[in-house]
C-alpha positions in Angstrom: 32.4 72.6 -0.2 30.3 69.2 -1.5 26.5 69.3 -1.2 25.3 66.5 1.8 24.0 63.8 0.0 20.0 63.1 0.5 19.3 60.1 -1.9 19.8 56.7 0.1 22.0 53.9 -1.8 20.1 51.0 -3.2 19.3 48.7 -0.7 19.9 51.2 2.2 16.8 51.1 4.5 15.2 54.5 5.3 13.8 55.7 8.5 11.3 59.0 8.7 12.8 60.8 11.8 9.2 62.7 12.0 5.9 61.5 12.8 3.7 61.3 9.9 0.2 62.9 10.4 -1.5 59.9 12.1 1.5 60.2 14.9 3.1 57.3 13.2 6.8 57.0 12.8 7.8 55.1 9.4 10.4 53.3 7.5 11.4 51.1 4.6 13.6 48.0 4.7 15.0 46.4 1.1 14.6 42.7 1.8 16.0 41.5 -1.8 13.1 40.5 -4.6 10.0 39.3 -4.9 8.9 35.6 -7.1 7.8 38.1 -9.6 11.3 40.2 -10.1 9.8 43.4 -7.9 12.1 45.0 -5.4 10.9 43.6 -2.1 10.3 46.6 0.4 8.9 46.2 3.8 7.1 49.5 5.4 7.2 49.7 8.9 5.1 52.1 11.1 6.0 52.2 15.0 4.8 54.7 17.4 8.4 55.6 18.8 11.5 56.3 16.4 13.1 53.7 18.9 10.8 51.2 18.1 10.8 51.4 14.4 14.7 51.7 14.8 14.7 48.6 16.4 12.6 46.8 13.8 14.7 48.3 11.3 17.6 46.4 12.5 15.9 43.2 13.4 14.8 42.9 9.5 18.7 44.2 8.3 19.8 41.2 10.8 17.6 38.9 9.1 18.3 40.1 5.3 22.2 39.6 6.2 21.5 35.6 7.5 19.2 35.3 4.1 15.6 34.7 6.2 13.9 37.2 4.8 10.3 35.5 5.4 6.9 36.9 3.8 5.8 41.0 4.1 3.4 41.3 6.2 2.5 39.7 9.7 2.6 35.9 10.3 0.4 34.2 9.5 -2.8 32.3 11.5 -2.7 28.3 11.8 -5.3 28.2 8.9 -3.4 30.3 6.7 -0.4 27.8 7.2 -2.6 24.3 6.8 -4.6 25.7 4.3 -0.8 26.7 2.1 0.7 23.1 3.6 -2.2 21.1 2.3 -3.1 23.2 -1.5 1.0 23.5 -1.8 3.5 21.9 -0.4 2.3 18.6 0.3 0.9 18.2 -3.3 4.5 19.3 -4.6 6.1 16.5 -2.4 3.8 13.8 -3.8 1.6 12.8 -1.2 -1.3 10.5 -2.0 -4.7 12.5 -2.9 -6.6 10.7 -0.3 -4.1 11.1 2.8 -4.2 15.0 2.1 -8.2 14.8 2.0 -8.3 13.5 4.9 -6.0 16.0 6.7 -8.5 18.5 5.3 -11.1 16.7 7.0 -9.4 17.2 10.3 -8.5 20.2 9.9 -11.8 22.0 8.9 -13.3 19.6 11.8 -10.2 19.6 14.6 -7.7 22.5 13.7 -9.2 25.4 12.1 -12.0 25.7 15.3 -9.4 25.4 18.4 -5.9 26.9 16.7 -7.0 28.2 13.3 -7.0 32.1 14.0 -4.1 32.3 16.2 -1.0 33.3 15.0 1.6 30.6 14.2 4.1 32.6 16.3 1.7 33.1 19.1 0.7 29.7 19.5 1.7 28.1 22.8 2.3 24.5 23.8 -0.6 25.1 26.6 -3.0 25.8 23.5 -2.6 22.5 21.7 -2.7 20.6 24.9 -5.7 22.6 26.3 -7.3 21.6 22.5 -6.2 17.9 22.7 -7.7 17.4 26.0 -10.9 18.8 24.5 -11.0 16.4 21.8 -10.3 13.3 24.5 -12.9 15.0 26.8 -15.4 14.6 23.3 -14.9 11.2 23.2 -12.5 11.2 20.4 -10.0 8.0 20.0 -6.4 8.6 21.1 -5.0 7.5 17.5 -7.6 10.1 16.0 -6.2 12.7 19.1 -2.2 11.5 17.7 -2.8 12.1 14.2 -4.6 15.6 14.6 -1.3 16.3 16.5 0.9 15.3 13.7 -0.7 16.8 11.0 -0.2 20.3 12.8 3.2 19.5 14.0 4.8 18.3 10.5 3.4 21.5 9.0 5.3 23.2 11.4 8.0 21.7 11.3 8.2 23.7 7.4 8.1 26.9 9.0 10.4 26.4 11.2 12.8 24.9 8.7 12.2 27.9 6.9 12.9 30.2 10.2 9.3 31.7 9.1 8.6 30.7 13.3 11.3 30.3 15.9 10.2 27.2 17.0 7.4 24.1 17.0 5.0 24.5 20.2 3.9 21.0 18.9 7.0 19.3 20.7 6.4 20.5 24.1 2.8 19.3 23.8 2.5 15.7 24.2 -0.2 13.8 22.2 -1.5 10.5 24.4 -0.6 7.3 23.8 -2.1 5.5 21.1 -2.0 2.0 22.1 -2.9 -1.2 19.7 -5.3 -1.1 17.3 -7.5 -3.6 16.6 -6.4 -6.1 14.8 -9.2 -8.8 14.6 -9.3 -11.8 11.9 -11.5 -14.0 11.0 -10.3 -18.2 12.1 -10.0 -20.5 9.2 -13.6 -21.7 9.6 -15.0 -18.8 9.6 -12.8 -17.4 6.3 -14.2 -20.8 4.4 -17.7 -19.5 5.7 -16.9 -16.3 4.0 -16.0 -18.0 0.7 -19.0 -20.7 0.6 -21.4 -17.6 0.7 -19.9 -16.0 -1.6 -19.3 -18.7 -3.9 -22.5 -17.7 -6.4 -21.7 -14.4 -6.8 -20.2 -13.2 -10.1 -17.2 -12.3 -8.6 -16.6 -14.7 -6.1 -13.3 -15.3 -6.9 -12.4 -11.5 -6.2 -13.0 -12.6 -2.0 -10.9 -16.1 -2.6 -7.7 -14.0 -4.0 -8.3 -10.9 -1.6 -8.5 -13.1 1.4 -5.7 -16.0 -0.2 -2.9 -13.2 -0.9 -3.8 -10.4 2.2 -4.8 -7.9 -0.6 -6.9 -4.5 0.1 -9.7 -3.7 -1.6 -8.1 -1.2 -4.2 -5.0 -3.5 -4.6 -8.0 -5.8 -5.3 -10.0 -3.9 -7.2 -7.3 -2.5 -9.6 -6.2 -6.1 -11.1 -5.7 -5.9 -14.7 -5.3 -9.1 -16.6 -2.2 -7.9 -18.3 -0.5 -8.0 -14.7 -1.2 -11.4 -14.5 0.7 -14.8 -15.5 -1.7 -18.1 -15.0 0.9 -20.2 -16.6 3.8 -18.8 -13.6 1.3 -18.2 -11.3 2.8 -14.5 -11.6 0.3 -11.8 -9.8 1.8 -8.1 -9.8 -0.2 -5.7 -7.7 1.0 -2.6 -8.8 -1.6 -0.3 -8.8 -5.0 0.0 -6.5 -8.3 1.6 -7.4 -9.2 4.7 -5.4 -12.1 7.0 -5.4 -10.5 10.5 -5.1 -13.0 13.6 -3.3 -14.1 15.9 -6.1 -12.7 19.3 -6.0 -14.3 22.7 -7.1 -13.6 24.0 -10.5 -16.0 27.4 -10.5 -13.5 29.5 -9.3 -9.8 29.0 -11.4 -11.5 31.2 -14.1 -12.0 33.9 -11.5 -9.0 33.4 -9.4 -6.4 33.3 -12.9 -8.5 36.3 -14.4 -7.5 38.6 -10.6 -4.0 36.9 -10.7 -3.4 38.6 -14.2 -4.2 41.7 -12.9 -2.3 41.7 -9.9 -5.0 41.6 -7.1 -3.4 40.5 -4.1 -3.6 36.8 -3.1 -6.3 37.4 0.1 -9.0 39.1 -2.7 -7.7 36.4 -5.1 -8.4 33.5 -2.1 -11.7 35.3 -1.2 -13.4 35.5 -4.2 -12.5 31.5 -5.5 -14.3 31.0 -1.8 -17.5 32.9 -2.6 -17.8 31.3 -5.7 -17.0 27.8 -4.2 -19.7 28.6 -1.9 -22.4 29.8 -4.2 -21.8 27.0 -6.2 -23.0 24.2 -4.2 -25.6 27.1 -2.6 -28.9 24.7 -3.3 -27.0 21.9 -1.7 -26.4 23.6 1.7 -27.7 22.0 5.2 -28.6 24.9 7.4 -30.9 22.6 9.9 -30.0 19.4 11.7 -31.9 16.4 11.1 -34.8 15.1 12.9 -34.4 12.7 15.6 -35.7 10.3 13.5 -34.3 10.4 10.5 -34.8 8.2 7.2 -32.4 9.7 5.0 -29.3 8.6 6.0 -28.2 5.5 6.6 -24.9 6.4 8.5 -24.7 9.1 10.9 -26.6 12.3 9.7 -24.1 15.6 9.3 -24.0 18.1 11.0 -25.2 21.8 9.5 -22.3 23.3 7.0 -20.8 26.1 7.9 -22.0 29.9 6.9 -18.5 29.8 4.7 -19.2 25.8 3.7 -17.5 25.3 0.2 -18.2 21.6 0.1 -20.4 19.8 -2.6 -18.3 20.3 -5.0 -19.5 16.8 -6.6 -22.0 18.7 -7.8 -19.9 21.6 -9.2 -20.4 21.6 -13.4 -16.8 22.5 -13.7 -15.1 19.8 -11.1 -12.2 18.1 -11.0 -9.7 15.5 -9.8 -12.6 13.2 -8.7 -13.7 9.8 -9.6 -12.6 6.3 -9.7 -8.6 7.0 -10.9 -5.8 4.3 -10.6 -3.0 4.9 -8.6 0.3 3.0 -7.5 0.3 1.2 -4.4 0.9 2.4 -1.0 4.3 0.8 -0.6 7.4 2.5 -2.6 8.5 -0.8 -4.6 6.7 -3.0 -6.8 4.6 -6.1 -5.2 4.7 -9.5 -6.9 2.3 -12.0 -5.2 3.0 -15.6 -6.8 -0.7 -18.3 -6.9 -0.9 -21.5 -5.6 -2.6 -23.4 -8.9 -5.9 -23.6 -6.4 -5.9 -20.0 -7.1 -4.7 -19.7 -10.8 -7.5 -22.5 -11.7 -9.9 -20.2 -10.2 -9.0 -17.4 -12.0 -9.3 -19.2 -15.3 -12.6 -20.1 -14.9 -13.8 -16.4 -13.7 -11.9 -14.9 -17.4 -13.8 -18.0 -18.9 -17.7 -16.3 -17.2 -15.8 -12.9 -17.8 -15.8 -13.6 -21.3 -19.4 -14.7 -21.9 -20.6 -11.5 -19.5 -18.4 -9.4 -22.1 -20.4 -11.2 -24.9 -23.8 -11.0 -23.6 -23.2 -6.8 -23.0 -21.9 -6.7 -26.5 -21.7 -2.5 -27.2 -22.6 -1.7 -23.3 -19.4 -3.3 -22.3 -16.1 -1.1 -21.5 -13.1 -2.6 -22.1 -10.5 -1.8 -18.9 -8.5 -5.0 -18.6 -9.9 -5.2 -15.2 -9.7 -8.9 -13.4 -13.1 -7.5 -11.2 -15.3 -5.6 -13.0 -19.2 -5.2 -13.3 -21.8 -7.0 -15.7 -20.6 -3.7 -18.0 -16.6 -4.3 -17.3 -16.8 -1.1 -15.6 -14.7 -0.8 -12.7 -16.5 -1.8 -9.1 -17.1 1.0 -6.5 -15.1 0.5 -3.3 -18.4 1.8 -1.3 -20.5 -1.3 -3.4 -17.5 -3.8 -2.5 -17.9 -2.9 1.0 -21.8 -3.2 0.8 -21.1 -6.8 -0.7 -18.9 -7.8 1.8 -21.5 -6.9 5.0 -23.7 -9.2 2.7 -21.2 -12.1 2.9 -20.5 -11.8 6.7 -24.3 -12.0 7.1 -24.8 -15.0 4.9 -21.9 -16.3 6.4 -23.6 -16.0 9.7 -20.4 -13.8 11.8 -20.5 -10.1 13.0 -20.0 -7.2 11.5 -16.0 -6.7 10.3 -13.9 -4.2 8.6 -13.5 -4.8 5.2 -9.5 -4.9 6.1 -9.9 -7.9 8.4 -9.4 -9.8 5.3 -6.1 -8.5 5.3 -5.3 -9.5 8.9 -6.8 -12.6 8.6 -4.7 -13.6 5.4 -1.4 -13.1 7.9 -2.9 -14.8 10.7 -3.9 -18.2 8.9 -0.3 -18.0 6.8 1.2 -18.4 10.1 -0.9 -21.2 11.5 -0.4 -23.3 8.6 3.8 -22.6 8.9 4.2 -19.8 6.4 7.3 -17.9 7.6 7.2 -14.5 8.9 9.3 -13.3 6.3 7.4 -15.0 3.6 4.5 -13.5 4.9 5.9 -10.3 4.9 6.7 -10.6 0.9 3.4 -11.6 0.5 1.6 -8.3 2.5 4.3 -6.1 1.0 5.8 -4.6 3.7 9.4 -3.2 3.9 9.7 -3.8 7.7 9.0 -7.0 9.5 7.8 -5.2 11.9 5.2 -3.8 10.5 3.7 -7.4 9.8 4.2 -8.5 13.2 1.9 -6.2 14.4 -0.8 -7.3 11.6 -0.7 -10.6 13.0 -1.1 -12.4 16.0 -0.4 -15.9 17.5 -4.0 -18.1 16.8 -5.5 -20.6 19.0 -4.1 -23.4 17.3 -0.4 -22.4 17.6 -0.7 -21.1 21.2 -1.9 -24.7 21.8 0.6 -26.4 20.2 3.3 -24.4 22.3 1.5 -24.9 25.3 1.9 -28.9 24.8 4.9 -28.7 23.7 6.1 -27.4 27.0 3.6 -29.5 29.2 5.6 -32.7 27.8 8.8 -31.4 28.2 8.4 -30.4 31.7 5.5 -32.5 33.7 5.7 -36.1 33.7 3.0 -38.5 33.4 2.2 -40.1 37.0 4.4 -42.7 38.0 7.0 -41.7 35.6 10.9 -42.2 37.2 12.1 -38.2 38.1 15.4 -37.1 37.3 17.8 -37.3 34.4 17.4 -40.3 31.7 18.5 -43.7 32.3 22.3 -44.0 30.7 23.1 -40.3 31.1 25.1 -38.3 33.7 24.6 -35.6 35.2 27.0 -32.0 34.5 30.1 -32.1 37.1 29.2 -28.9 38.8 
């Protein structure tokens, strides 16, 4: 007679037909391997054998269809934007500054209406309840639209990944954006612009930006090797950025934990105390008076008890600064100068070459077309400052720095440019993207307008009906 066999096959799940001596009843599920080679068990405590029965299928079920997920319970919203924005989006090469701002909305939109509920226990009534509140706050739709599809595209990874049945952000319906505001300055006032600016040392940085539609980085980021004043050859293929500073305090401590196997929520919660006793001296913890003389901008609010910001002034940061980057569109631009523009830019490397002499051992060397006295590269928040100086010279309003852009477009139309040239000239893969950067100016609309008035109403007197010597159509 054979013995009954009491050891459990590898991978067979084992259930504990007993309650344990805090009433529970347990089990273990194989779920396959870990990143790290380890058998991958999942315990399970239930308060009925039914119920841990039950569970002990539903994870068999899901091992079979190869979703085996993470141990452990799902995770909150935070948990996910916190892993979409350090990992995955990173990995997929998205620009530095798009993902710093999602963490800007998130630590000031997400994480305080969905961030501690469960991603499988978020319902579509939650996000609309929380974008109502932001609309109610007096937040823009656009900002309302993009706060919705930052939480929807991350997601839309867990769902891919069956780590959630399904996305509650696509039965919530963010509102309607509408148009944004695409002002531009009229030709007059654009040669306003450039008369003021036109003893600066680097006026000829505004007659380029605003001549070939260029942003500020695209701008900012010329390099004389990218350029060709003999062909008139201009290749903007890089912009200048200034990327958020990150902590560096904490990868000693969280590698040193990580080596000896402390578990990732330890690991994540003592890089966060460090992060936040680092920039400890720098906290706010009261708002500012009403009348405030220390900011010039709106004053911020009071961090957070967990605040980890500051980290500009960490000892050990990284990943800030002035860095180049390529441009926002996929494929290389090439912008080709009228000789207006290429004689201009000879005479700025002409003064660019007698400021280089007259720095002599201050001045570093960075090929850039726009530099400062020092040839060191021009901060974008300075540009801007320059450019509100311009306006105000130039006696017009306050504008975005990116009216330039729109205003480039808008006058390239009025003088006949096509709207495919113009698209070649913004960059743009889709027409239709440079449609909506322009608009139809005053002189044009005029121009149709005649245009019509003399083809359909006759001058007083004038003889009605068809020309003398034609016939009418046989109808």
């Amino acid at each position: 007679m054979t013995e009954p066999r009491t050891r459990k096959d590898n991978g067979e799940s084992w259930i504990r037909e007993t309650p344990n001596t805090r009433g529970y009843y347990e089990a273990k599920v194989w779920m396959g391997t870990k990143a790290n080679g380890r058998p991958d068990r999942r315990h399970i405590q239930r308060k009925t054998l039914r119920a841990v029965k039950a569970k002990v299928r539903e994870l068999e079920k899901a091992r079979e269809e190869g979703v085996t997920g993470k141990p452990g319970k799902p995770p909150t919203v935070q948990q996910m934007m916190e892993r979409h924005l350090t990992v995955i989006l990173p990995s997929r090469g998205r620009a530095p500054r798009t993902i710093a701002d999602y963490w800007s909305k998130c630590r000031n939109d997400i994480f305080p209406r969905w961030g501690g509920q469960r991603i499988d226990r978020l319902l579509p009534e939650h996000i609309e309840d929380g974008l109502a509140e932001m609309l109610a706050a007096g937040h823009a739709p656009s900002h309302v639209r993009k706060v919705h599809s930052i939480l929807s595209s991350a997601f839309e990874v867990q769902v891919a990944r069956r780590n959630v049945a399904r996305n509650p952000c696509k039965h919530a319906e963010a509102p309607a954006a509408g148009e944004g505001d695409l002002t531009s300055l009229t030709q007059q006032e654009a040669l306003a612009v450039l008369d003021a600016a036109g003893q600066r040392p680097n006026a000829a940085r505004w007659t380029i930006g605003l001549g070939c539609g260029l942003r500020q980085g695209e701008a900012l980021g010329l390099r004389w090797p990218y350029l060709n004043l003999d062909t008139g050859e201009m290749r903007v293929w890089f912009q200048i950025q200034r990327l958020t500073w990150a902590h560096g305090c904490g990868d000693a401590i969280g590698k040193d934990m990580k080596e000896h196997g402390k578990p990732a929520a330890a690991i994540a919660a003592a890089v966060a105390a460090a992060e936040h006793a680092c920039g400890g001296e720098h906290h706010k913890r009261k708002p500012c008076p009403k009348k405030c003389s220390r900011h010039t901008r709106a004053c911020p609010p009071p961090c957070p008890a967990d605040c980890r910001e500051h980290a500009r002034h960490c000892k050990k940061r990284k990943g800030g600064g002035l860095v180049f980057r390529e441009i926002k569109e996929k494929r290389k631009k090439t912008v080709w100068l009228a000789p207006e523009f290429t004689a201009i830019l000879r005479e700025h490397r002409d003064a660019q070459y007698l400021q280089r002499v007259t720095a002599d051992t201050e001045w570093e060397d960075s090929d850039l077309v726009f530099c400062q006295w020092n040839g060191k590269p021009i901060d974008p928040r300075r540009d801007w400052g320059e450019w509100g100086a311009l306006l105000g010279a130039a006696g017009l309003p306050k504008y975005r720095l990116h009216v330039m852009r729109h205003s480039a477009a808008s006058i390239a139309l009025e003088e006949g440019v096509l709207l495919s040239v113009v698209q070649e000239m913004l960059g743009h893969s889709d027409v239709r993207m440079t449609r909506r950067y322009t608009h139809v100016g005053k002189a044009l609309a005029q121009d149709a307008s005649s245009r019509m008035g003399r083809a359909l109403i006759r001058p007083p007197g004038a003889a009605s009906g068809p020309k003398t010597g034609t016939k009418p159509d046989d109808r």
